[in-house]
KOLTIBA-962256 format. One record per residue: residue number from 1; residue in three letters; x, y, z of N, C-alpha, C, CB in turn. Coordinates in steps of 0.1 Angstrom, whole numbers, padded with zeros to 4 digits. Glycine has a CB too. Layout:
! KOLTIBA-962256
  resi  resn     nx     ny     nz    cax    cay    caz     cx     cy     cz    cbx    cby    cbz
   NUM   ALA      X      Y      Z      X      Y      Z      X      Y      Z      X      Y      Z
...
END
This chain:
! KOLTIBA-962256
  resi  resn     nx     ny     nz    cax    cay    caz     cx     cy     cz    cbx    cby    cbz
     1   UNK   0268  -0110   0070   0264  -0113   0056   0251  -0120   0056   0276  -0121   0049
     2   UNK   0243  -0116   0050   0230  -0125   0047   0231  -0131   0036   0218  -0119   0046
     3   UNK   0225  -0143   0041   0219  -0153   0032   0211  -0153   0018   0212  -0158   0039
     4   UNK   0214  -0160   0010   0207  -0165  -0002   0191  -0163   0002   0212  -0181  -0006
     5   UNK   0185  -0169   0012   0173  -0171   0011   0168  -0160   0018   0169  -0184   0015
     6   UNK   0175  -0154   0031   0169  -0142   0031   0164  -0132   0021   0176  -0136   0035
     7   UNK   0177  -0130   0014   0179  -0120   0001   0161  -0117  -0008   0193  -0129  -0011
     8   UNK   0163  -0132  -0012   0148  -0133  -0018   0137  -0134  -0015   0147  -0140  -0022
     9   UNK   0137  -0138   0000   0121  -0136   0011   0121  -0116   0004   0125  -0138   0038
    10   UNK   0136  -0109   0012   0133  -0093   0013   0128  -0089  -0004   0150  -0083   0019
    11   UNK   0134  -0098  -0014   0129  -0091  -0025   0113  -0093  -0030   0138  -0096  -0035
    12   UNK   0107  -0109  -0024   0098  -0110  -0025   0090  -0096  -0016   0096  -0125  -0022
    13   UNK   0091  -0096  -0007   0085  -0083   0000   0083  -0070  -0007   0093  -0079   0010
    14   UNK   0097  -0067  -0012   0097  -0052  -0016   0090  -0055  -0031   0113  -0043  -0017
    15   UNK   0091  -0061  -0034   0083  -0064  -0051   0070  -0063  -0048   0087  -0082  -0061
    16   UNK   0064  -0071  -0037   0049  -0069  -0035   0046  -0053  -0027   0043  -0083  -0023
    17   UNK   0052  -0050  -0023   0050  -0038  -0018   0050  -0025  -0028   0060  -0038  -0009
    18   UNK   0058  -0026  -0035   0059  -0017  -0049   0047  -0020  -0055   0071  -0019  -0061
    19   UNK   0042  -0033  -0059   0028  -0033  -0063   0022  -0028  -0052   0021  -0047  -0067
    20   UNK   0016  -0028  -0043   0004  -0021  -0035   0010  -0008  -0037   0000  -0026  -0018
    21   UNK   0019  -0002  -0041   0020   0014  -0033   0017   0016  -0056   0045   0023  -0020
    22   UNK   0022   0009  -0066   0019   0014  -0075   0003   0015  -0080   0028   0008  -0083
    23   UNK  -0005   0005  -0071  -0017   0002  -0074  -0025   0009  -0062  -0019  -0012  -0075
    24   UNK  -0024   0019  -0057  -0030   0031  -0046  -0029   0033  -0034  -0042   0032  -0045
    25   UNK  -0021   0021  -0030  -0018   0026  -0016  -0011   0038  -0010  -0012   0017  -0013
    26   UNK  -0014   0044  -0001  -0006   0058   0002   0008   0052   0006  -0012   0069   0015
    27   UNK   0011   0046   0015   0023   0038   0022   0024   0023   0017   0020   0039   0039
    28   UNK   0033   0023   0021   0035   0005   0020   0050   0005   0036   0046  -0003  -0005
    29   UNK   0050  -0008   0040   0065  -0007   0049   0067  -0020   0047   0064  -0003   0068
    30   UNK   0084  -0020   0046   0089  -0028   0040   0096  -0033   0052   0095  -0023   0029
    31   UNK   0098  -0050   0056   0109  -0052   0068   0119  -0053   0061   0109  -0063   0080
    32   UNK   0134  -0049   0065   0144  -0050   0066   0152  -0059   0075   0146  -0040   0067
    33   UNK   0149  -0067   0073   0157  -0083   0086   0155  -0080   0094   0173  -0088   0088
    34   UNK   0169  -0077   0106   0169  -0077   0117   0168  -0063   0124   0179  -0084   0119
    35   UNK   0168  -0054   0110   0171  -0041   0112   0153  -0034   0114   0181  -0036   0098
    36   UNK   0150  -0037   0112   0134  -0027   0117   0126  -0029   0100   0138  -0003   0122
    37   UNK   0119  -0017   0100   0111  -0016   0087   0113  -0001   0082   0096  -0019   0089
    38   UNK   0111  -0003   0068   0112   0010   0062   0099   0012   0058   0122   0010   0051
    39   UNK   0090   0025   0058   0080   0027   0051   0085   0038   0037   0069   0032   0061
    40   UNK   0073   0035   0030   0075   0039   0016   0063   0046   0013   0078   0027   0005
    41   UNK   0065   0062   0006   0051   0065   0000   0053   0069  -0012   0044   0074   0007
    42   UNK   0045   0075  -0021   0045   0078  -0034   0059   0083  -0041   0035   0087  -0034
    43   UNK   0064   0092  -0032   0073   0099  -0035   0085   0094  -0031   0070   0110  -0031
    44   UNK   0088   0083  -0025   0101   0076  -0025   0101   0060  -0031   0107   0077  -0011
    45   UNK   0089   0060  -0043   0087   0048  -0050   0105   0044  -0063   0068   0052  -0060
    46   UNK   0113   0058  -0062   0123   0051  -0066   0134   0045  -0060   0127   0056  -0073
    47   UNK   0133   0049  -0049   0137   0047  -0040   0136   0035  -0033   0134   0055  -0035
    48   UNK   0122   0031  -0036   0122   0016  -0033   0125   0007  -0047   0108   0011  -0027
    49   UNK   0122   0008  -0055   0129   0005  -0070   0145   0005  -0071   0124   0018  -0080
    50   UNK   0151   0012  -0064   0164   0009  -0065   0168  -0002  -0056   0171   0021  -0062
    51   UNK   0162  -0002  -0043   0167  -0012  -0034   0158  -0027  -0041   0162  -0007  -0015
    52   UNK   0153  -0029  -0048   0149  -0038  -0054   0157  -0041  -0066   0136  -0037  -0057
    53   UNK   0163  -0034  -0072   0175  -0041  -0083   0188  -0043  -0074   0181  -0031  -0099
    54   UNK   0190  -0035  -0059   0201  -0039  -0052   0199  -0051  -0049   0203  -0032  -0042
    55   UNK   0192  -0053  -0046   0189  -0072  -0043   0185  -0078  -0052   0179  -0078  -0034
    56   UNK   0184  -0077  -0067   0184  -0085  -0077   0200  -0086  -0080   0174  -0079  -0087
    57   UNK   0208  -0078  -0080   0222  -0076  -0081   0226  -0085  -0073   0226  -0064  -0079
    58   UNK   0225  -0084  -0062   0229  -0091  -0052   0229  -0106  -0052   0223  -0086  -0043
    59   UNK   0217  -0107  -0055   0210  -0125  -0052   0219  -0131  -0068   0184  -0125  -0054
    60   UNK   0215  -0121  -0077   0225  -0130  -0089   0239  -0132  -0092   0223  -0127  -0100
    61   UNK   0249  -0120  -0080   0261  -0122  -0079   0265  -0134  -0068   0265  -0109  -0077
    62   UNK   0253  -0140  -0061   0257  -0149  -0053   0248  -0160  -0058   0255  -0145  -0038
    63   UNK   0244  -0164  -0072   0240  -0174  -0080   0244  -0178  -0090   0232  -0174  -0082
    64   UNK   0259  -0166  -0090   0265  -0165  -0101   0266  -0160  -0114   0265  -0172  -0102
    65   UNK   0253  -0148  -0112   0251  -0146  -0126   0259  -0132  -0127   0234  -0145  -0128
    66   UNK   0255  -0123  -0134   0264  -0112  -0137   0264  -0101  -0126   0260  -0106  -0151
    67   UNK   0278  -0095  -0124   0278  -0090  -0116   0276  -0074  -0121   0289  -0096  -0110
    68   UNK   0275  -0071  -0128   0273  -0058  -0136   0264  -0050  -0126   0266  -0060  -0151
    69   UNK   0264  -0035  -0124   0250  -0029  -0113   0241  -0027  -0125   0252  -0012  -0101
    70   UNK   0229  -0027  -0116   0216  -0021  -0126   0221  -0011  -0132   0202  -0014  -0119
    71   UNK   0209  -0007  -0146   0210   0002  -0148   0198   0010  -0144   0214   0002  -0158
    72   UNK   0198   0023  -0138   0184   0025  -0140   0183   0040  -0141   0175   0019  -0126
    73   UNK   0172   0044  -0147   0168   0052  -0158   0157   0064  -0154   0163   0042  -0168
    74   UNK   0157   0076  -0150   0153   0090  -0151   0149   0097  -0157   0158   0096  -0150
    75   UNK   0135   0098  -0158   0130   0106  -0170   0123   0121  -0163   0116   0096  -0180
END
């Protein structure tokens, strides 16, 4: 089980990382703790968007806030 402060280092990451790949970057790579790194390119930008409300979910079910999942949305 990881930690509170992990959680939010990895979200700080993938939040900055979605900015560089939404602002032109071809790739971005994302670490994943202990587990290696993920890279990301244009075409799996929801993909990283989702794992970014997974750990918003996450961090606020272990701060107490609502445990509800994202919703997220497909056009």
């Amino acid at each position: 089980m990881t930690d509170l402060s992990t959680l939010k280092q990895r979200l700080v990451e993938a939040e900055a990382a979605l900015h560089r790949l939404m602002t032109g970057e071809l790739e971005v790579t994302v670490s994943v703790g202990g587990y290696g790194a993920t890279t990301y390119n244009q075409a799996s930008a929801d993909r990283l968007s989702a794992y970014i409300a997974r750990l918003k979910n996450e961090i606020a079910s272990r701060e107490g806030g609502s445990r509800r999942g994202p919703i997220l949305m497909r056009f």
